[in-house]
Short mmCIF file of the C-alpha atoms (twelve columns), coordinates in Angstrom:
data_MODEL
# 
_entry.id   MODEL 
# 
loop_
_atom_site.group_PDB 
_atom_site.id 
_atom_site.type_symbol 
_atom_site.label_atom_id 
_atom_site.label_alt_id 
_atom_site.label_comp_id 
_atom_site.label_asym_id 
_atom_site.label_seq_id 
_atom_site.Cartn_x 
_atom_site.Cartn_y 
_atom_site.Cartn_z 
_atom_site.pdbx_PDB_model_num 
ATOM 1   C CA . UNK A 1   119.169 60.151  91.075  1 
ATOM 2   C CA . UNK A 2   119.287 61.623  87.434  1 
ATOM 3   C CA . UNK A 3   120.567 59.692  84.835  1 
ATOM 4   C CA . UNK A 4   123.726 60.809  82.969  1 
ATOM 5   C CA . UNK A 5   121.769 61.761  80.055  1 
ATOM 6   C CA . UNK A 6   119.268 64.406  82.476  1 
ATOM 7   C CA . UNK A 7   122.432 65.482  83.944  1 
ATOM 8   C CA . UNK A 8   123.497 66.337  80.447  1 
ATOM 9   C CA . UNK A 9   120.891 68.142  79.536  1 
ATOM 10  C CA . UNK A 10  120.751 70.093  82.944  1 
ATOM 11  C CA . UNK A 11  124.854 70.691  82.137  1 
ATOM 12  C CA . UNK A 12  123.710 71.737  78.431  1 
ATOM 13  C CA . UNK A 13  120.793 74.328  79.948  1 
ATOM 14  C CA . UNK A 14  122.594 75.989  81.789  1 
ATOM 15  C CA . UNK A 15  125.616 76.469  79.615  1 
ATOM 16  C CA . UNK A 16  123.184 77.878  77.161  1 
ATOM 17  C CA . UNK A 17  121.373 80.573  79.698  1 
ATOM 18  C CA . UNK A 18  124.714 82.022  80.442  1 
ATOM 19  C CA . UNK A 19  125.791 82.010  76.732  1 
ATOM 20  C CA . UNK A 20  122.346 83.362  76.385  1 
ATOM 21  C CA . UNK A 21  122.963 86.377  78.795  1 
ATOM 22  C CA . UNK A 22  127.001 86.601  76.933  1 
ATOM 23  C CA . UNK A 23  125.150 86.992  74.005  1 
ATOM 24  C CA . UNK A 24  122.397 89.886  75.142  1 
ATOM 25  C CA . UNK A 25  125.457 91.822  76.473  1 
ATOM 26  C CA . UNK A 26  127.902 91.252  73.622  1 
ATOM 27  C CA . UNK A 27  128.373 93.310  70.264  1 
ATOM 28  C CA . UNK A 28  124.943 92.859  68.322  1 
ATOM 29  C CA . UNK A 29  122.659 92.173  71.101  1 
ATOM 30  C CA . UNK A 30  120.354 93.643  72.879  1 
ATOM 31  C CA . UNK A 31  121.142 97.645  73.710  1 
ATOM 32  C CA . UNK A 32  119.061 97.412  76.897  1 
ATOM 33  C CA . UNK A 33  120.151 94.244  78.053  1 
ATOM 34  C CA . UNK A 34  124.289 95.285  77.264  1 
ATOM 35  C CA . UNK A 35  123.178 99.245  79.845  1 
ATOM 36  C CA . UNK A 36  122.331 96.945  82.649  1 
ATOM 37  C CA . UNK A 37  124.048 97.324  85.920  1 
ATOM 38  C CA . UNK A 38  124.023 95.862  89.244  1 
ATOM 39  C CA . UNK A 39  122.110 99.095  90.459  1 
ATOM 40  C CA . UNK A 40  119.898 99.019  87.492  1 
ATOM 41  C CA . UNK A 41  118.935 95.305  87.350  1 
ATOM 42  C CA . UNK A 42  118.872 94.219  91.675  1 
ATOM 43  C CA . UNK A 43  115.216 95.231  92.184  1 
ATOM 44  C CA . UNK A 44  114.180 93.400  88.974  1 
ATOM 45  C CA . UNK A 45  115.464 90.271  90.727  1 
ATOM 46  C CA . UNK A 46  113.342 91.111  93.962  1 
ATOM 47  C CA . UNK A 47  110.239 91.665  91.770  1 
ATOM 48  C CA . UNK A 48  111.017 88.123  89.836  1 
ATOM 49  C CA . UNK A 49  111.429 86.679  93.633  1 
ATOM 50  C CA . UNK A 50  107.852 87.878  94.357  1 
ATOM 51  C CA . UNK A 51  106.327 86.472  91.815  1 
ATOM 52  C CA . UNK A 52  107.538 83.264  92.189  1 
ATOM 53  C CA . UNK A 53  105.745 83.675  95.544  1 
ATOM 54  C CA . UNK A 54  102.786 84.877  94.760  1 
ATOM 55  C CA . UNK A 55  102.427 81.697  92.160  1 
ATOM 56  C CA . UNK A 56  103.469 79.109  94.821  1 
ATOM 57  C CA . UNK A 57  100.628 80.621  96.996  1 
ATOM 58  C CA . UNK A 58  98.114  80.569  93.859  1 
ATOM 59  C CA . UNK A 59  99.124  76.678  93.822  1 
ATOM 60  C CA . UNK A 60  99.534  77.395  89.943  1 
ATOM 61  C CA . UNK A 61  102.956 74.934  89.565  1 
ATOM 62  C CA . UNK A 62  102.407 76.210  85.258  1 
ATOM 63  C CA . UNK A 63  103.380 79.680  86.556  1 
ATOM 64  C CA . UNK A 64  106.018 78.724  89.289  1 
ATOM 65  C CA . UNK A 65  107.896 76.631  86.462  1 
ATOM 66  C CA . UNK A 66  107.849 79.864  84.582  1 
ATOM 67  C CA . UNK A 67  108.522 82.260  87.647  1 
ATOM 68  C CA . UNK A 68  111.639 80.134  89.075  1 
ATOM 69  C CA . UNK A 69  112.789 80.758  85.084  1 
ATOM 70  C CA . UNK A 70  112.592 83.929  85.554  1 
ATOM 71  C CA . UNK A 71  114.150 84.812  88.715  1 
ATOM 72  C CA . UNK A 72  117.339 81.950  88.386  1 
ATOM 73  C CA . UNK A 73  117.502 84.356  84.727  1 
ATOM 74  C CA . UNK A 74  118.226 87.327  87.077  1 
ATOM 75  C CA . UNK A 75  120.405 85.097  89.111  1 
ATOM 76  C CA . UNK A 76  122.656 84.359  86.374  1 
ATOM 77  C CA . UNK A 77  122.424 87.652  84.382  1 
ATOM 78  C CA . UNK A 78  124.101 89.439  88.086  1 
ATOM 79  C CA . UNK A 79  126.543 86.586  88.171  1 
ATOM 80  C CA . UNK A 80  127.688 87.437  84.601  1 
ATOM 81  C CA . UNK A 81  127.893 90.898  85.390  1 
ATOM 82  C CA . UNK A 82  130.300 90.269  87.842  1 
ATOM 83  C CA . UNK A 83  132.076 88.024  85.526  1 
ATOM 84  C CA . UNK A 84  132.605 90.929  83.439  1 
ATOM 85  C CA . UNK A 85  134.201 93.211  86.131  1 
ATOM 86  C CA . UNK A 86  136.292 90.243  87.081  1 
ATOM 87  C CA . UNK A 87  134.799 89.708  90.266  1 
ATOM 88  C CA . UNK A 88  133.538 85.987  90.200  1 
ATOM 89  C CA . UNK A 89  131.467 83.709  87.715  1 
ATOM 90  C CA . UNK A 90  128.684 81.535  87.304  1 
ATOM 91  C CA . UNK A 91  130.872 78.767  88.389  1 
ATOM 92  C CA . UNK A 92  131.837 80.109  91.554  1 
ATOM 93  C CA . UNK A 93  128.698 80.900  92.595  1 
ATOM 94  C CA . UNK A 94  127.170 77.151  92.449  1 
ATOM 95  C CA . UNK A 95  130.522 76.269  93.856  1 
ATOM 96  C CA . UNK A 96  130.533 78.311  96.820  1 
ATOM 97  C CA . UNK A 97  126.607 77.115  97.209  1 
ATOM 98  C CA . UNK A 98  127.495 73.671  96.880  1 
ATOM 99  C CA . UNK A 99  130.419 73.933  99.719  1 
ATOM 100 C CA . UNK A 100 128.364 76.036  102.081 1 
ATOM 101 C CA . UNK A 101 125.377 73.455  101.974 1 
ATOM 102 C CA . UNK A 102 127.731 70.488  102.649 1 
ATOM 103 C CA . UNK A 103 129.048 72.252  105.084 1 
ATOM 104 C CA . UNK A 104 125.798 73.325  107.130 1 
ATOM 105 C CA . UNK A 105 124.484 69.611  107.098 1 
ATOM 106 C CA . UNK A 106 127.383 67.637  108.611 1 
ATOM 107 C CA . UNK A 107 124.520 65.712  109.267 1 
ATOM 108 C CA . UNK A 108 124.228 64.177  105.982 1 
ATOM 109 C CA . UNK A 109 127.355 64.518  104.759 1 
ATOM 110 C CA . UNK A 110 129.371 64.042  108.171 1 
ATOM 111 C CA . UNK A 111 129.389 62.223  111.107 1 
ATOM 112 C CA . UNK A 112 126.928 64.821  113.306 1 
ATOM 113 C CA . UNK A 113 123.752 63.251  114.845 1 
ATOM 114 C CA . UNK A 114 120.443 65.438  114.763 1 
ATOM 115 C CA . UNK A 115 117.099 64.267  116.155 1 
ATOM 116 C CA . UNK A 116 114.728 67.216  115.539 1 
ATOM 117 C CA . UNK A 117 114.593 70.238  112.896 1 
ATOM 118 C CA . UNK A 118 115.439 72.123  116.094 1 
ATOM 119 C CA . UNK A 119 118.543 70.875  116.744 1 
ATOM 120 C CA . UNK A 120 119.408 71.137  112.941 1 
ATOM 121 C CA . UNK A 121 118.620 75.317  113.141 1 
ATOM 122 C CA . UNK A 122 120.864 75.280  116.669 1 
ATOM 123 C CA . UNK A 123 123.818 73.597  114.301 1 
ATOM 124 C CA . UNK A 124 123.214 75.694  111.523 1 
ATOM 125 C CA . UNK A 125 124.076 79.004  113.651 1 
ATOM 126 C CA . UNK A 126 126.466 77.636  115.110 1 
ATOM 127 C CA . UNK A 127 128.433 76.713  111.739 1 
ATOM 128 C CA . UNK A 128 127.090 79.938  110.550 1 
ATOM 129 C CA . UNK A 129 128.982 81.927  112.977 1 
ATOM 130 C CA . UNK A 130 132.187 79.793  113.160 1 
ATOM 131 C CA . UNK A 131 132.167 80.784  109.200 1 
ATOM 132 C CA . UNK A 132 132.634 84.403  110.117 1 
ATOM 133 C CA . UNK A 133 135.830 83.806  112.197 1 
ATOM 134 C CA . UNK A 134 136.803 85.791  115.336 1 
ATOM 135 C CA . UNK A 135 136.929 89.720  115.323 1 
ATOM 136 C CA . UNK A 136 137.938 91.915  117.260 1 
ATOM 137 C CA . UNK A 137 134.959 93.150  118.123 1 
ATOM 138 C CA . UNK A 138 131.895 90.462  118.338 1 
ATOM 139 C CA . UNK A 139 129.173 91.369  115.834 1 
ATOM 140 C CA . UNK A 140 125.802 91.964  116.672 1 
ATOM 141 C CA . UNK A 141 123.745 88.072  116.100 1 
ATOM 142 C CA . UNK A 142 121.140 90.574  114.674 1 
ATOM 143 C CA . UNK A 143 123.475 92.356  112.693 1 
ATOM 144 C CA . UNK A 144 123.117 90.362  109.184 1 
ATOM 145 C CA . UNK A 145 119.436 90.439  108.918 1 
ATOM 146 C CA . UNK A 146 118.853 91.929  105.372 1 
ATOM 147 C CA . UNK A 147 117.780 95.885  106.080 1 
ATOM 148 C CA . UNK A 148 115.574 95.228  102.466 1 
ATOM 149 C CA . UNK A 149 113.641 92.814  103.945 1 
ATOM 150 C CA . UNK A 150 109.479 93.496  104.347 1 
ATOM 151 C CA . UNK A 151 109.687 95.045  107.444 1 
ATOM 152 C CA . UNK A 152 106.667 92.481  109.339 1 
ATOM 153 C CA . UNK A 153 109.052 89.412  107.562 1 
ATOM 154 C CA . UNK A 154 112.213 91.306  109.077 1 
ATOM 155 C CA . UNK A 155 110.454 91.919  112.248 1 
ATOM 156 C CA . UNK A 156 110.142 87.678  112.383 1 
ATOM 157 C CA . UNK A 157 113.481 87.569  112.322 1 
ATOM 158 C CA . UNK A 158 114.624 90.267  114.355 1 
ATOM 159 C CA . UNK A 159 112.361 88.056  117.076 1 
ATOM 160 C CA . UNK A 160 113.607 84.297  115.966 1 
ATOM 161 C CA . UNK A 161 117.413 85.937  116.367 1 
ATOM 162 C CA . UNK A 162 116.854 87.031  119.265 1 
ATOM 163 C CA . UNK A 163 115.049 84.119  121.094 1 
ATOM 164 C CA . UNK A 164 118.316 82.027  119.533 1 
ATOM 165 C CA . UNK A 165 120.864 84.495  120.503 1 
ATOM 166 C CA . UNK A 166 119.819 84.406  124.577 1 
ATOM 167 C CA . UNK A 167 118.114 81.033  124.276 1 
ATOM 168 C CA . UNK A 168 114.410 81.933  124.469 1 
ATOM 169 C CA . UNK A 169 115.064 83.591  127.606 1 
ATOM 170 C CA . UNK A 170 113.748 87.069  128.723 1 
ATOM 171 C CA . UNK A 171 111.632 90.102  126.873 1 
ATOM 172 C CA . UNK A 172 114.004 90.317  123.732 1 
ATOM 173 C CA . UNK A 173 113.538 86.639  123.302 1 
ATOM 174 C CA . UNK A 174 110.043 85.948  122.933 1 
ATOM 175 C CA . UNK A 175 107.125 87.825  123.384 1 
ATOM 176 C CA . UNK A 176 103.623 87.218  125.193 1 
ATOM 177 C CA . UNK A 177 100.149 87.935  125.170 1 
ATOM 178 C CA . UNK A 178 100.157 90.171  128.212 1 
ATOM 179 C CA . UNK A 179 103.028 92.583  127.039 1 
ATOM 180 C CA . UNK A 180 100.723 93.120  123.860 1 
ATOM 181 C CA . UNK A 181 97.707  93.696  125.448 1 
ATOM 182 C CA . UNK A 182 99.785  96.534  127.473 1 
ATOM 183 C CA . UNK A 183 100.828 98.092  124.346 1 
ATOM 184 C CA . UNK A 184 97.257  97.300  122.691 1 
ATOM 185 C CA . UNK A 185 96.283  99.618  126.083 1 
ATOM 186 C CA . UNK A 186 98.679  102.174 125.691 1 
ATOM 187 C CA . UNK A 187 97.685  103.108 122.090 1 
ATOM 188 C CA . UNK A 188 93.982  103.054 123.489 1 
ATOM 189 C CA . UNK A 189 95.138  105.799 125.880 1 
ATOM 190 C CA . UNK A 190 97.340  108.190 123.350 1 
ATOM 191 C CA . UNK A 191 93.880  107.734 120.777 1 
ATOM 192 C CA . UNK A 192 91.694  108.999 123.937 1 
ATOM 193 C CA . UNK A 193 94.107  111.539 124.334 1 
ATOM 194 C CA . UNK A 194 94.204  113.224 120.899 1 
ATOM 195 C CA . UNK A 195 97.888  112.074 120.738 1 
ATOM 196 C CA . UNK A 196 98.520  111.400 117.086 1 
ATOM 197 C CA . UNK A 197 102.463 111.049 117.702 1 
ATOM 198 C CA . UNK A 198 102.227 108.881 120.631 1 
ATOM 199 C CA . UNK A 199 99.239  106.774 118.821 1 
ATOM 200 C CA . UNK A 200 101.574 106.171 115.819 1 
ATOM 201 C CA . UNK A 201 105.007 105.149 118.942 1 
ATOM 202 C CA . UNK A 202 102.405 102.482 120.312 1 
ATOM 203 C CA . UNK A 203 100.752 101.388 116.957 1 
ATOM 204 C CA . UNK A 204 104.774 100.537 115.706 1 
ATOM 205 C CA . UNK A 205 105.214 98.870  119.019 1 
ATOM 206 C CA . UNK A 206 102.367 97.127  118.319 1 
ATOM 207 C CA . UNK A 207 102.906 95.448  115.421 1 
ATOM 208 C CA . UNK A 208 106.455 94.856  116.073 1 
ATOM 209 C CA . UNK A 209 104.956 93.276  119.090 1 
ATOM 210 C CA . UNK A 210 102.212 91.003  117.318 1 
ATOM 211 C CA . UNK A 211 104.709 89.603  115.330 1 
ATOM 212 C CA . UNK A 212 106.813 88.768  117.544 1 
ATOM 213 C CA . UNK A 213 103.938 86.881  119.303 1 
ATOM 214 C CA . UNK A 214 102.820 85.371  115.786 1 
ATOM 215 C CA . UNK A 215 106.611 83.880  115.780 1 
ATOM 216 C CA . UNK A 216 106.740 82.823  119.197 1 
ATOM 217 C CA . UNK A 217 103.230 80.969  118.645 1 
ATOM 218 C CA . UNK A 218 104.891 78.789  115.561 1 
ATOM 219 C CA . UNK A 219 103.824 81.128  112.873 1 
ATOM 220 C CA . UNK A 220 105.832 83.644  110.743 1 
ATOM 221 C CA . UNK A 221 103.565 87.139  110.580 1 
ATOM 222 C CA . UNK A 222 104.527 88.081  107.168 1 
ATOM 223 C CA . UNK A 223 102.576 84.915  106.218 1 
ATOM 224 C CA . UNK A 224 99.840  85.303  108.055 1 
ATOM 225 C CA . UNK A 225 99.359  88.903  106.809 1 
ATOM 226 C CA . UNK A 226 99.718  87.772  103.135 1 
ATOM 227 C CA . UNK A 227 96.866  85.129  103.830 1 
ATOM 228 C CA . UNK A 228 94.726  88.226  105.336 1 
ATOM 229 C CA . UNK A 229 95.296  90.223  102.664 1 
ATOM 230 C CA . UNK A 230 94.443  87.743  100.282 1 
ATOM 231 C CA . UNK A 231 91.312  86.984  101.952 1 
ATOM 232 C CA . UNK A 232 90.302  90.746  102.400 1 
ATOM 233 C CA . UNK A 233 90.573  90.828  98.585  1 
ATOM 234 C CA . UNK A 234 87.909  88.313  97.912  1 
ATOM 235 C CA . UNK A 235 85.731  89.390  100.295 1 
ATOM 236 C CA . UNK A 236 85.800  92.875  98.971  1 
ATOM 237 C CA . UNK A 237 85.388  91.952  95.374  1 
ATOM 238 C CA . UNK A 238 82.386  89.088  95.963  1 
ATOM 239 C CA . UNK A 239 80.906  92.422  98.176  1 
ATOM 240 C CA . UNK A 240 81.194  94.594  94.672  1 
ATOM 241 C CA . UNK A 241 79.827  91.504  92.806  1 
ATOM 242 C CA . UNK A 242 76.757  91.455  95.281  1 
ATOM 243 C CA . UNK A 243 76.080  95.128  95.121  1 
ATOM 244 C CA . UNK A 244 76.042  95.224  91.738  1 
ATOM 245 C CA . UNK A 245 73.602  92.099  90.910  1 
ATOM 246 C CA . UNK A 246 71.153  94.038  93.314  1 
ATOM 247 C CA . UNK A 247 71.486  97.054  91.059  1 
ATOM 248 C CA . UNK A 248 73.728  98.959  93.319  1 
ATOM 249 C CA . UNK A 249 76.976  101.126 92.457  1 
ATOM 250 C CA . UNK A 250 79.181  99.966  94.925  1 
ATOM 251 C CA . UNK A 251 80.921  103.584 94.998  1 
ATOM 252 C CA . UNK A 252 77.383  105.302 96.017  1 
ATOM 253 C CA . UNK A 253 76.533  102.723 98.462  1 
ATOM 254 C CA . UNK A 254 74.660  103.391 101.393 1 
ATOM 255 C CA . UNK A 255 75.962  102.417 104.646 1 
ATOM 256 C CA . UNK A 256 73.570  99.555  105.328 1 
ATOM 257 C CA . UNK A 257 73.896  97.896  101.887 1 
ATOM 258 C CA . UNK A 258 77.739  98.100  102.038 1 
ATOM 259 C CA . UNK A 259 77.436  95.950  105.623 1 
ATOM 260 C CA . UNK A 260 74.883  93.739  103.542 1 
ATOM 261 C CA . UNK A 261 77.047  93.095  100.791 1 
ATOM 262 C CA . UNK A 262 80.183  92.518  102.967 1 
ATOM 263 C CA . UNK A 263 78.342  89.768  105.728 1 
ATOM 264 C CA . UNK A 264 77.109  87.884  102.503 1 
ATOM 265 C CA . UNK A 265 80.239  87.851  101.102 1 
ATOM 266 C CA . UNK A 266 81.892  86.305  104.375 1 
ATOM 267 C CA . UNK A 267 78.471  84.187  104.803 1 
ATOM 268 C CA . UNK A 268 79.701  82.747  100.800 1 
ATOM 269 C CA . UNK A 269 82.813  81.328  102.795 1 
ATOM 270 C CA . UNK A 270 84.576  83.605  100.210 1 
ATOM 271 C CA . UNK A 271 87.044  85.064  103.132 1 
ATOM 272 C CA . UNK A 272 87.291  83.684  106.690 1 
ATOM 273 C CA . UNK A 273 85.104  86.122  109.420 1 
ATOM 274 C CA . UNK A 274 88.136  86.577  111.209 1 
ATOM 275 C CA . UNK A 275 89.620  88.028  108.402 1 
ATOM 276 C CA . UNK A 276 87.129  90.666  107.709 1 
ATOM 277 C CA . UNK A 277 87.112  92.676  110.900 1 
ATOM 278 C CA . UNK A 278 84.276  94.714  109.538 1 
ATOM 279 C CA . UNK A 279 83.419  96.128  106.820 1 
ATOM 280 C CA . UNK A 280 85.686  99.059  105.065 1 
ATOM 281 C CA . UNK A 281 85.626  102.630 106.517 1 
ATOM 282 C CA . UNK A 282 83.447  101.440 109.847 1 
ATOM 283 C CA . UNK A 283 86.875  102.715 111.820 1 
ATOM 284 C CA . UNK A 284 87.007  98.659  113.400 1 
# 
């Protein structure tokens, strides 16, 4: 536990980023700071967000320390807007926090008894949607899944709603291997058909499909495509690097040099072979 004198401090830092923010928006501050809305400012907070996750996956903890001051900045610079309309402030916000977290671990702070992480989630939903009180009409368990998400991240949890909301049981709740092969088959058909529209219906499916797999296998697709991505990066550039030490513009490549380059590059364990499923613009 923090002494008194690191709580103080804590207490004292983040007293002075809110006066901080009063003071941008105030009378002699800053003129772009004080023209700030909520519709002007939100996606500035999802851009912070994602760069606090692309330094956690760099392993850089320098740049997370900087990124997580960054994003809680956009955090509290909303929370003072709202302040200002007389919606709610700072305070209530770690309040409300602080009360919700209590009350989704009864486990620690109560008298429930977990054994696994699963049986945590299960309790968590269920407090979740005692929280929302009884309606009229029952909402939707998928019905609070952010629209903004990344669609492959929101696809994950379209799938782990689902599987929770009929208890891993039937097609909506989990998906196999041979239900994406079928779709995998049917967008083999509409290509050897010539039809584009029904190629582009089963290549959706399809990736709706793989992720739903990918979450149903203990992984979260969004993840896994980040990772690929990453990897497909490296490969590419060491391929560049390659072509270039032999002399070679990599933009007037020939064919044969590009596949060169590219099985090096995964041959320099610079990107996993399963990553690189061929080189670029061999249609693979």
């Amino acid at each position: 536990m923090p002494g008194n004198e690191s709580r103080d401090r804590l207490a004292e830092a983040f007293h002075g980023l809110v006066d901080l923010v009063r003071t941008l928006r105030g009378p002699g501050g800053c003129p772009w700071d004080a023209e700030q809305t909520f519709t002007t400012i939100k996606m500035y907070l999802l851009e912070e967000a994602y760069e606090v996750l692309d330094a956690v996956e760099a392993g850089d903890m320098e740049e997370v320390c900087a990124e997580l001051g960054d994003l809680l900045f956009q955090v509290i610079f909303l929370a003072y807007l709202a302040e200002e309309k007389g919606h709610f402030t700072s305070l209530d916000v770690l309040e409300r926090i602080r009360e919700k977290m209590v009350r989704r671990h009864p486990h620690v702070f109560g008298r429930a008894r977990v054994r696994t992480p699963e049986e945590v989630a299960d309790n968590w939903a269920q407090i979740k949607k005692s929280e929302k009180g009884d309606s009229a009409a029952p909402a939707s368990s998928l019905g609070d899944i952010p629209v903004n998400l990344p669609a492959l991240l929101r696809a994950h949890r379209l799938w782990e709603r689902a599987s929770k909301a009929f208890r891993g049981r039937g097609p909506v709740a989990d998906e196999t291997r041979e239900r994406v092969r079928e779709t995998f088959a049917s967008l083999e058909e509409a290509l050897e058909a010539g039809d584009k529209d029904g190629a582009a219906e089963a290549t959706g499916i399809l990736l709706f499909r793989l992720a739903g797999l990918s979450r149903n296998l203990g992984f979260n697709a969004e993840h896994l495509l980040r990772s690929e991505n990453a990897a497909f990066i490296r490969c590419f550039q060491t391929a560049e690097e390659i072509l270039r030490a032999r002399g070679v513009d990599p933009e007037g490549a020939t064919t044969e040099q590009i596949e060169a380059a590219w099985q090096e590059a995964v041959e320099k364990g610079q990107a996993r072979s399963k990553a690189g499923a061929g080189a670029p613009g061999d249609g693979s």
